[in-house]
C-alpha positions in Angstrom: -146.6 40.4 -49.6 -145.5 39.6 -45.9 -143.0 37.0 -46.2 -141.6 36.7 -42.7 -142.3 38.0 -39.3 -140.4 38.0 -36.1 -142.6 38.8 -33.1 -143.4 37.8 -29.8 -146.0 35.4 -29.2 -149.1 36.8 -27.1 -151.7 34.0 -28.0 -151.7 30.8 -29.6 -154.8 28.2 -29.4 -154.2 25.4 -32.4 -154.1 27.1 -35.2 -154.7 30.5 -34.1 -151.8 32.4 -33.4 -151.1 36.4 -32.1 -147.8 37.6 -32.6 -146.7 40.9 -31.2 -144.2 42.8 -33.7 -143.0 45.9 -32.8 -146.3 47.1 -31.5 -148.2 45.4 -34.4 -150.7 42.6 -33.5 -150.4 39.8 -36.2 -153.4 37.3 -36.4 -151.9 34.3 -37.9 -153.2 30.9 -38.9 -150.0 27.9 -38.1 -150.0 24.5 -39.0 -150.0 21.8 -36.3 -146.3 21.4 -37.2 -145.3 24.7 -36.6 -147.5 24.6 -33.5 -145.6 22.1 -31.9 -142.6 23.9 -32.5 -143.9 26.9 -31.1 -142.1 28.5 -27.5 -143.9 29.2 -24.7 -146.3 33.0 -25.2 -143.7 35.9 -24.1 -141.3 34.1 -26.3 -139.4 35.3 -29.5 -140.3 33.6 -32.8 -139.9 33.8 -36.2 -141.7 32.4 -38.7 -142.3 32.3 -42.6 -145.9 33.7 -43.5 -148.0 33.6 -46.7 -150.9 36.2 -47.3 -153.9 35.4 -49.2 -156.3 38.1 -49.6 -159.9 37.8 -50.7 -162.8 40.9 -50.5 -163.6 39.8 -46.9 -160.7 39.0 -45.3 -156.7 39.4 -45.3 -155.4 36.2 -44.0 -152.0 35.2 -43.0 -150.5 31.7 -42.4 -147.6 31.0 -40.7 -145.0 28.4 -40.8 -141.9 27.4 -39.0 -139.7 26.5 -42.0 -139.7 27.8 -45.7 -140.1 24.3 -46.8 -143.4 23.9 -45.1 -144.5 26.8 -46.1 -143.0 26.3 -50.2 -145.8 23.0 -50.6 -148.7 25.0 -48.6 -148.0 27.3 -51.8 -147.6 24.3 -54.2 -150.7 22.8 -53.3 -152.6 26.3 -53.7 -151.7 25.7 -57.3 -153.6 22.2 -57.7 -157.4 23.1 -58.6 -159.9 22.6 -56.0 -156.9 22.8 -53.4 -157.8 26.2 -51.2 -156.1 27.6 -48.3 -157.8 25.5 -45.8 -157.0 21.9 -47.5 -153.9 22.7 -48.1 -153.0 24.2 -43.9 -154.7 20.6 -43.2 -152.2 18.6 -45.6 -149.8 20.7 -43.8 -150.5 19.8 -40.6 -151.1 16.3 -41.1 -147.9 15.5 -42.8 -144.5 16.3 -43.4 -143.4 17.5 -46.8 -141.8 13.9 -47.4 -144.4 11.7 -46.6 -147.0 13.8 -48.7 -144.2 13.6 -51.6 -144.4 9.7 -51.2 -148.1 9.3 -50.9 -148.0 11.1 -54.3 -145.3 9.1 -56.1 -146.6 5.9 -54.8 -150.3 6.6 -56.2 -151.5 6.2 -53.1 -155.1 7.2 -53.8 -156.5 5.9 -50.3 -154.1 7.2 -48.4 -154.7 11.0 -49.3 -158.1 10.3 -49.1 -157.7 10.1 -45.3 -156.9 13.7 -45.3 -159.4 16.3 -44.2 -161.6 17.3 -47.2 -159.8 15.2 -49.6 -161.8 12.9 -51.7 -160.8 10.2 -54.6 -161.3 12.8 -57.2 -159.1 15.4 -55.2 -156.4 12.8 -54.5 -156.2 11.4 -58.1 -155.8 15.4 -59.2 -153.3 16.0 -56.3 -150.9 12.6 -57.7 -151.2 14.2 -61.2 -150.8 17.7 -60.5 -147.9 17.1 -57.9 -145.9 14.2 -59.3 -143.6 16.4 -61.0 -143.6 19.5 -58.5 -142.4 17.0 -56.1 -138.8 15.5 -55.1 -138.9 11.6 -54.7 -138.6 11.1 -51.1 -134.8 9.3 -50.7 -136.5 6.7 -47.1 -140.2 5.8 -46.2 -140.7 8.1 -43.8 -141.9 7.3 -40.6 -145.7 7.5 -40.0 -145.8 5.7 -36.7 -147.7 7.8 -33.6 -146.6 8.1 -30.5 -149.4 8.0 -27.2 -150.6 10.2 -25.0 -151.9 9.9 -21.3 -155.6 10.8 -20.8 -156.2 14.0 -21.6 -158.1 16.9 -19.6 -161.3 17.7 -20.7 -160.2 21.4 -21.2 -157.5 19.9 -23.6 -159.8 17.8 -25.4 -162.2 20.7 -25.7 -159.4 23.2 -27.3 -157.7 19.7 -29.7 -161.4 19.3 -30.7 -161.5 23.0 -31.5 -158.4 22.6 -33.8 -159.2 19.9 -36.0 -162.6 21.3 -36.4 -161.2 24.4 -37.8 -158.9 22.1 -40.1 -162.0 21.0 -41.5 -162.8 17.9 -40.3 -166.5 16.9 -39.1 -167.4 16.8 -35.3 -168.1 13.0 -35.2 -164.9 12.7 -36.4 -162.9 14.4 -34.6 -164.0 13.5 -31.5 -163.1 10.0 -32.4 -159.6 11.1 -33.5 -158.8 12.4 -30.2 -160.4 10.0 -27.6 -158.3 7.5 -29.8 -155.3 9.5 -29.3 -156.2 9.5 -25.3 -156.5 5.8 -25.7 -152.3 5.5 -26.5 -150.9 6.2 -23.2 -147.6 5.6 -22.8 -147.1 8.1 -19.8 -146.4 10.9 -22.0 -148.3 14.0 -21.2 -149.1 16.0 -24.5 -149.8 19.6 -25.3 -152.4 20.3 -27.3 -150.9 20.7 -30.5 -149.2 17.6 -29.9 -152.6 15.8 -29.3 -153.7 17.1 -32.4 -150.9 16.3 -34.0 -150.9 12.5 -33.2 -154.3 12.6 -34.0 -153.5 13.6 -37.7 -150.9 11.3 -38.0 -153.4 8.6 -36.2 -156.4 9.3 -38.9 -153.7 8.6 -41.8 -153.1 5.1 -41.0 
């Protein structure tokens, strides 16, 4: 099992990732929260990494804190919860405000989350109720806005929530929405997907 890597970072387009680690190329799929926490490519990082390995692929996915990365593996062990649910859960929300969607039985809410449906999200509540620490606040779910974004921007956000499963239509709503919310702010892209998560949750 590879636990943890420390590398530099040679490519990253949300939620791809290349780390360079002594010579070794690392292929690496990050949530949208460790995206954002990401340094510039050339940069040193260190992250925590769970592999999954299936008869056609070796895949690893990286995350920026071993709490993140501890209810990626939690919700691996709710059935019908895969890999790629579980990075979108990930990336939508912070460990908290999953924990208090589940505690408050919040069936619609998780339904907002990629791939998530009312069966899935009544499983998730009973599965997870006890895994889960009662979050101490309400944590904050507001978004912040973004200026207009650059077509090439909005090409590579599309690409990203698209690969977190979510539909075209769909998507492209999420982030024209998110271009809507200016507040002078210009936005990475992991950042405009990242608002656009927190948008879709409302």
């Amino acid at each position: 099992m590879i636990g943890r890597l420390r590398g530099i970072i040679i490519q990253k387009q949300a939620p791809d990732l290349l780390l360079d680690v002594s010579g070794v190329g690392y292929e690496l799929l990050a949530s949208m929260t460790t995206f954002i926490d990401l340094p510039e490519i050339d940069n040193e990082v260190t992250l925590f990494t769970h592999l999954i390995v299936r008869e056609d692929a070796h895949t690893l996915y990286a995350f920026s804190s071993e709490n993140e990365r501890a209810l990626f593996r939690t919700l691996l062990k709710v059935n019908g919860v895969g890999p790629k649910m579980a990075l979108a859960i990930v990336s939508s929300m912070t460990a908290d405000e999953f924990a208090l969607l589940v505690h408050s039985d919040d069936v619609t809410g998780l339904t907002r989350l990629p791939g998530v449906g009312k069966k899935t999200a009544e499983r998730l509540i009973i599965e997870m109720r006890d895994r889960l620490p009662k979050p101490s606040d309400n944590p904050e779910m507001a978004v912040s806005g973004s200026v207009p974004i650059p077509r090439n921007l909005e090409d590579e956000a599309l690409e990203a929530l698209l690969a977190l499963g979510y539909k075209p239509a769909q998507a492209s709503k999420m982030v024209t929405a998110c271009a809507k919310q200016s507040h002078g702010e210009t936005l990475s892209v992991e950042q405009i997907v990242r608002s656009a998560l927190k948008a879709s949750l409302k």
